[in-house]
C-alpha positions as CSV (number, residue, x, y, z in Angstrom):
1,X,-107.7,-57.6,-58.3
2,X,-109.1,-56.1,-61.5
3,X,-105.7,-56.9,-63.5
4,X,-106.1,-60.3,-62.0
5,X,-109.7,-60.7,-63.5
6,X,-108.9,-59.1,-66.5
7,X,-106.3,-61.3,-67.3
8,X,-108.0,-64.4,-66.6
9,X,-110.8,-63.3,-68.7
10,X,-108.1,-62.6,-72.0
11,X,-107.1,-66.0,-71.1
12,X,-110.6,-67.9,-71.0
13,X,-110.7,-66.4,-74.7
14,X,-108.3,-68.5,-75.9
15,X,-108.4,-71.8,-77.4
16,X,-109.8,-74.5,-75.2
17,X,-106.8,-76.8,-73.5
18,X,-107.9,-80.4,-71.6
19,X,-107.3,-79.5,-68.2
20,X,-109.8,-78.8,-65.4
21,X,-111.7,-75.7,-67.1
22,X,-107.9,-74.0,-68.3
23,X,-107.2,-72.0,-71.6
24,X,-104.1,-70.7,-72.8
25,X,-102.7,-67.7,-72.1
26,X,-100.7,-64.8,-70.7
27,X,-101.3,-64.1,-67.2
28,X,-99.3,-61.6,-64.8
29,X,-97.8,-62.1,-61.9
30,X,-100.7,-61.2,-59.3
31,X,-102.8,-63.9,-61.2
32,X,-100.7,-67.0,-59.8
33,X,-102.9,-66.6,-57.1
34,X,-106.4,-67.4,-58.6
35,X,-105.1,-70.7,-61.1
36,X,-107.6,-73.7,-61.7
37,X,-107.3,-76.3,-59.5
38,X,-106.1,-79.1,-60.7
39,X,-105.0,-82.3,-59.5
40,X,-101.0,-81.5,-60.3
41,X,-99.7,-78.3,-61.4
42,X,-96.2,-77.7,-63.3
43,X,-94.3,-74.3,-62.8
44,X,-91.3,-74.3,-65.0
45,X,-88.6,-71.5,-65.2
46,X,-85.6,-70.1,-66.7
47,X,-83.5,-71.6,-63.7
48,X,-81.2,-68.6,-62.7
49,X,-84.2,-65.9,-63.0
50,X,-84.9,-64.7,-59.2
51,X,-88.5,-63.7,-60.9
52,X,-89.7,-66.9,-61.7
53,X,-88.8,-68.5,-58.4
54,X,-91.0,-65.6,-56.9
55,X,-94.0,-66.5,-59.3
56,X,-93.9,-70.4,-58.3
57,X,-93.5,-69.2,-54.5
58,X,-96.3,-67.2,-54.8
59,X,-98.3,-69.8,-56.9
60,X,-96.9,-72.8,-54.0
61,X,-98.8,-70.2,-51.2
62,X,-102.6,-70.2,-53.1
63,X,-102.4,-73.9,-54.2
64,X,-101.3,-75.0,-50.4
65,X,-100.4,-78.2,-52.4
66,X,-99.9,-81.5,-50.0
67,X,-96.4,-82.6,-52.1
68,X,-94.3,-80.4,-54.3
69,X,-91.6,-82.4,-56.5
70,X,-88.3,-81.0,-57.2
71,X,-86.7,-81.3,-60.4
72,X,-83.6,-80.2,-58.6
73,X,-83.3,-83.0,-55.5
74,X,-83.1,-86.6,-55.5
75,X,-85.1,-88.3,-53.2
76,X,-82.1,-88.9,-50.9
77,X,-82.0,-85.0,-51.2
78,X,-85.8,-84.6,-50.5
79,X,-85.7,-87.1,-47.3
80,X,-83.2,-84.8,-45.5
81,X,-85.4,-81.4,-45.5
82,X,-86.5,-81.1,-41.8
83,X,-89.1,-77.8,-40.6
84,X,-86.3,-76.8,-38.8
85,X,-83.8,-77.0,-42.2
86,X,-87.1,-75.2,-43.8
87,X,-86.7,-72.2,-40.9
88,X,-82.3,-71.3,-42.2
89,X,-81.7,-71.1,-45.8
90,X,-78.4,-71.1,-45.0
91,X,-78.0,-74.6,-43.1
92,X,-81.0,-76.0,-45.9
93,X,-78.4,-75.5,-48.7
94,X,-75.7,-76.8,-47.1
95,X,-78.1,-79.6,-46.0
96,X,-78.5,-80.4,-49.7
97,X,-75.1,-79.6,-51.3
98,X,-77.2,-77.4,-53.5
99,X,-73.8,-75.7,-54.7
100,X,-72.5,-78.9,-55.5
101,X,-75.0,-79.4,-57.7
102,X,-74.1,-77.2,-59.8
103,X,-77.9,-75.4,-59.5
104,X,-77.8,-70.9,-59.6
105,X,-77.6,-69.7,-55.9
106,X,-79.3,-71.3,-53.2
107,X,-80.7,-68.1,-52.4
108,X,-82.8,-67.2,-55.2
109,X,-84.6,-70.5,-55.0
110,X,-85.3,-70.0,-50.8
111,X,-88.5,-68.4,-51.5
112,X,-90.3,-71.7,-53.1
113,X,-89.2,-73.7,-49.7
114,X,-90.1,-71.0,-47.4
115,X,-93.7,-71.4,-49.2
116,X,-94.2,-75.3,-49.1
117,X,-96.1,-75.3,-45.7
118,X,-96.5,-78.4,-44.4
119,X,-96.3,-80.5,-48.4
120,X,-94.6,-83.4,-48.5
121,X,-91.1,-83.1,-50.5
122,X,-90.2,-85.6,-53.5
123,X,-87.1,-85.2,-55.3
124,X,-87.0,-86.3,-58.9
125,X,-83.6,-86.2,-59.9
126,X,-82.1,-89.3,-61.4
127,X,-77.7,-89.5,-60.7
128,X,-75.5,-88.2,-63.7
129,X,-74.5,-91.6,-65.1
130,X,-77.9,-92.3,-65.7
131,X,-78.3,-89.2,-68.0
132,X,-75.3,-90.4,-69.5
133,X,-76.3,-94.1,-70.0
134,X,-79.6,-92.6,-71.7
135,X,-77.4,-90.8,-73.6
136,X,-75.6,-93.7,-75.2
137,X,-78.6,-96.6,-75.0
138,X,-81.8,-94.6,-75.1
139,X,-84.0,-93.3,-72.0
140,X,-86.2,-96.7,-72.2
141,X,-82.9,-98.7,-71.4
142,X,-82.4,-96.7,-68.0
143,X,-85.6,-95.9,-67.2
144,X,-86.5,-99.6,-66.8
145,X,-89.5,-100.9,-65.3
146,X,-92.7,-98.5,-66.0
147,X,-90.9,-96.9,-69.3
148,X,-93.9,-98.4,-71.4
149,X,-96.2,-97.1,-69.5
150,X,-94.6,-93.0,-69.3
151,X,-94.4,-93.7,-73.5
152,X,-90.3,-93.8,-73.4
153,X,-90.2,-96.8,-75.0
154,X,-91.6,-95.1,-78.3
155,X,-90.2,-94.0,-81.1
156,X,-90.4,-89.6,-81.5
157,X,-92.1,-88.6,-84.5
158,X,-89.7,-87.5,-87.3
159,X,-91.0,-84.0,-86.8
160,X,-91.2,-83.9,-82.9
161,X,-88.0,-85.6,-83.2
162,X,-86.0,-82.6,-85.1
163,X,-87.9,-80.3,-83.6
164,X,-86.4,-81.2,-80.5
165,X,-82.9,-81.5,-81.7
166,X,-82.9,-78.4,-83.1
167,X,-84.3,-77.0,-79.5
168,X,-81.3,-79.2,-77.9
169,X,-78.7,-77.5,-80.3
170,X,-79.9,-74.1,-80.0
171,X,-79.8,-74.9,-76.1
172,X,-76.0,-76.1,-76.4
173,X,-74.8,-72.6,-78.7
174,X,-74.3,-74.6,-81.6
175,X,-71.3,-75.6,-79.8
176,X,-71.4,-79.5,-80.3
177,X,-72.2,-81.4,-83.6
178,X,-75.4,-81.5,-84.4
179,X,-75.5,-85.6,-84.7
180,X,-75.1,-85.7,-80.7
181,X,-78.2,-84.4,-79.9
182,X,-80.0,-87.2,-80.1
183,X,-78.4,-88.1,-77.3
184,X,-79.5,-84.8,-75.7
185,X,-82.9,-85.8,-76.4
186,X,-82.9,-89.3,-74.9
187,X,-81.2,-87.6,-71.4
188,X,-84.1,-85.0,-71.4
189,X,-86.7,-87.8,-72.0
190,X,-85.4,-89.6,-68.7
191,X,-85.5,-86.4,-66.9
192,X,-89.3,-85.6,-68.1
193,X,-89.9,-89.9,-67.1
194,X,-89.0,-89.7,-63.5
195,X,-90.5,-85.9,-63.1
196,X,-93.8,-87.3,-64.3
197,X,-93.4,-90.7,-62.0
198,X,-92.4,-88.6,-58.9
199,X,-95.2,-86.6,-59.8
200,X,-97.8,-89.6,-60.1
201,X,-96.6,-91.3,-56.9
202,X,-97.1,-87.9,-55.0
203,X,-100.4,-87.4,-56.2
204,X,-101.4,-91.4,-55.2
205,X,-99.6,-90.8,-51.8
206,X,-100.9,-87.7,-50.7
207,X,-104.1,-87.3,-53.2
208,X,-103.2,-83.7,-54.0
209,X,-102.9,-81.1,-55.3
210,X,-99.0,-81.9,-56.0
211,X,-96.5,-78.9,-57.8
212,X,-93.8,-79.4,-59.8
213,X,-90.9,-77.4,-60.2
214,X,-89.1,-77.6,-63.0
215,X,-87.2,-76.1,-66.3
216,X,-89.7,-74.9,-68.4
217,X,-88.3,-77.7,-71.3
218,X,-89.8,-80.4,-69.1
219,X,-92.9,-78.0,-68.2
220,X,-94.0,-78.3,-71.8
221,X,-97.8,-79.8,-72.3
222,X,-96.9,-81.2,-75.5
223,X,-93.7,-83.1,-74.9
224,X,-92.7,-82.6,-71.4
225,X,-93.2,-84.7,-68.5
226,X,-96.9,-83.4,-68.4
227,X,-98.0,-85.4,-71.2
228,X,-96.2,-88.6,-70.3
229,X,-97.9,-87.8,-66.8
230,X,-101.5,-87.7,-68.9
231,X,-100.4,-90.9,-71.0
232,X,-100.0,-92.9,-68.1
233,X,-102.8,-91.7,-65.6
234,X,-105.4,-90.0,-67.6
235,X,-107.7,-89.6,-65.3
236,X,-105.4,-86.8,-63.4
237,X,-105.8,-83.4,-64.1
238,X,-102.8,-81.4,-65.3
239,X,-102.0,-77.5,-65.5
240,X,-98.2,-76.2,-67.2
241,X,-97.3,-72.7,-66.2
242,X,-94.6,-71.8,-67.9
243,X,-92.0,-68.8,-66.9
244,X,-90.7,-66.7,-69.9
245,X,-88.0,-64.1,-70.4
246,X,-89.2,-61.1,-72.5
247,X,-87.1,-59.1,-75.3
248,X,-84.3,-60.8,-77.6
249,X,-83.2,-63.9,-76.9
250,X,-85.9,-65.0,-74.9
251,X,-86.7,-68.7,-73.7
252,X,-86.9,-71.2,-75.9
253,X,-90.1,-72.5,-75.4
254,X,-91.6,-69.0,-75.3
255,X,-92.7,-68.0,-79.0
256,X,-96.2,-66.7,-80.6
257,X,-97.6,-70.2,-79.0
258,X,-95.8,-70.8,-75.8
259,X,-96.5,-74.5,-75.0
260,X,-97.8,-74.2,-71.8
261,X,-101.4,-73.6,-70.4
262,X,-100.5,-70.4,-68.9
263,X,-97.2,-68.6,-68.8
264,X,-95.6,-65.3,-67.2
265,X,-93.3,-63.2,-69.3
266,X,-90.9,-61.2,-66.8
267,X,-87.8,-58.9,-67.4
268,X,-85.1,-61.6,-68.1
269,X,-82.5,-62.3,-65.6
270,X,-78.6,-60.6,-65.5
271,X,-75.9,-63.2,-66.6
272,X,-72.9,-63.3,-68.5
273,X,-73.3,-64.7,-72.1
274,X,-74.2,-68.2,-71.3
275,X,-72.1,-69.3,-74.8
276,X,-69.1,-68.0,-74.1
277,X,-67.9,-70.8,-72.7
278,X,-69.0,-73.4,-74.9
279,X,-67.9,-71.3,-77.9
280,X,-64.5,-71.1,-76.2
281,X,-64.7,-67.1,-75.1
282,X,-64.6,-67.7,-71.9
């Protein structure tokens, strides 16, 4: 309890952040437990870390939220969940086609559904050709109705813009020409879209609290589906947790300024060099 404290203290030291009484900063583990309430709450992750899906699992169990969206599911996905799917990992995979998806095991994600309780399920996933469509015509163009209001319909600034780019190529190993990803951008700006609509509708159905789960690169407060969330319903209170890797090359979105209101640095997960492939090594 007295790392918890201590922690939360460091954080309240930081720079104040608009959310309901929040400042930035690192927390551990244990300190999932005691977060500010707020109306929705982000958890991203590095998707294949077994650490991070613990933290959210843990943070799912204090928040007792009454909906938890899925970055993962579609809402035909989300509709087919069942208590007694809930009870057998093994038959709620399957359920889902979760390997299908092309998602890290089944397994290390298990904890986070054992720990939603009784919360409604959303799934924000939008279908494939859709990412591809906002590839080609823009993420306004797919979005359709309500893109306005989310802020798709606006032009990045030239520094957000290449900022994020760079983020996208980095994310790709340098792998593909630069010049594509713009494209990259426009799919990851649909994505953040329909996480911050499933979000809203959740919160308006159930009135709260609602949890996201989702990559940390649509966790972000500054350009993730949290600020299109606050851009379209102010009035809604919003905390970003984000889930780091520590040591060398550590998640993007980490840094000396993590973009999040809190975040959790853990040991970073075992995997093969996730370039080799693109780079053609494998």
């Amino acid at each position: 309890m007295m790392r918890i404290i201590t922690a939360l203290c460091m954080a309240l030291a930081a720079p104040l952040l608009p959310v309901a009484g929040a400042r930035a900063g690192e927390i551990p583990m244990e300190a999932l437990s005691e977060l500010p309430p707020a109306d929705v709450v982000f958890l991203g992750e590095v998707h294949d870390n077994p650490r991070h899906h613990a933290g959210q699992a843990r943070a799912i169990a204090a928040i007792g939220p009454r909906a938890v969206v899925f970055e993962m599911l579609t809402p035909g996905q989300a509709s087919r969940i069942t208590p007694d799917l809930l009870a057998d990992g093994a038959a709620l995979g399957r359920a889902l086609g979760w390997e299908e998806a092309g998602w890290p095991d089944f397994a290390i994600y298990y904890p986070i559904f054992r720990a939603l309780g009784t919360a409604r399920i959303y799934g924000a996933a939008r279908p494939r050709p859709e990412a591809r469509r906002a590839f080609e015509e823009g993420a306004a163009a797919v979005f359709g109705e309500g893109a306005t209001r989310f802020g798709l319909d606006r032009a990045l600034p030239e520094d957000e813009l290449e900022a994020r780019i760079d983020e996208q190529y980095e994310a790709h190993c340098r792998a593909m020409p630069r010049e594509m990803m713009g494209g990259m951008v426009e799919a990851q700006r649909l994505r953040d879209g329909a996480l911050a609509e499933a979000a809203l509708r959740a919160w308006r159905e159930t009135g709260g609290p609602v949890v996201v789960i989702t990559g940390n690169g649509h966790a972000r407060r500054d350009w993730g589906a949290p600020a299109l969330l606050k851009k379209a319903a102010p009035e809604i209170s919003v905390i970003s947790v984000g889930f780091l890797e520590a040591g060398e090359g550590a998640a993007s979105e980490g840094g000396e300024n993590p973009p999040f209101d809190f975040w959790v640095v853990t040991p970073a997960a075992e995997r093969p060099d996730p370039c080799a492939r693109l780079r053609g090594g494998g």
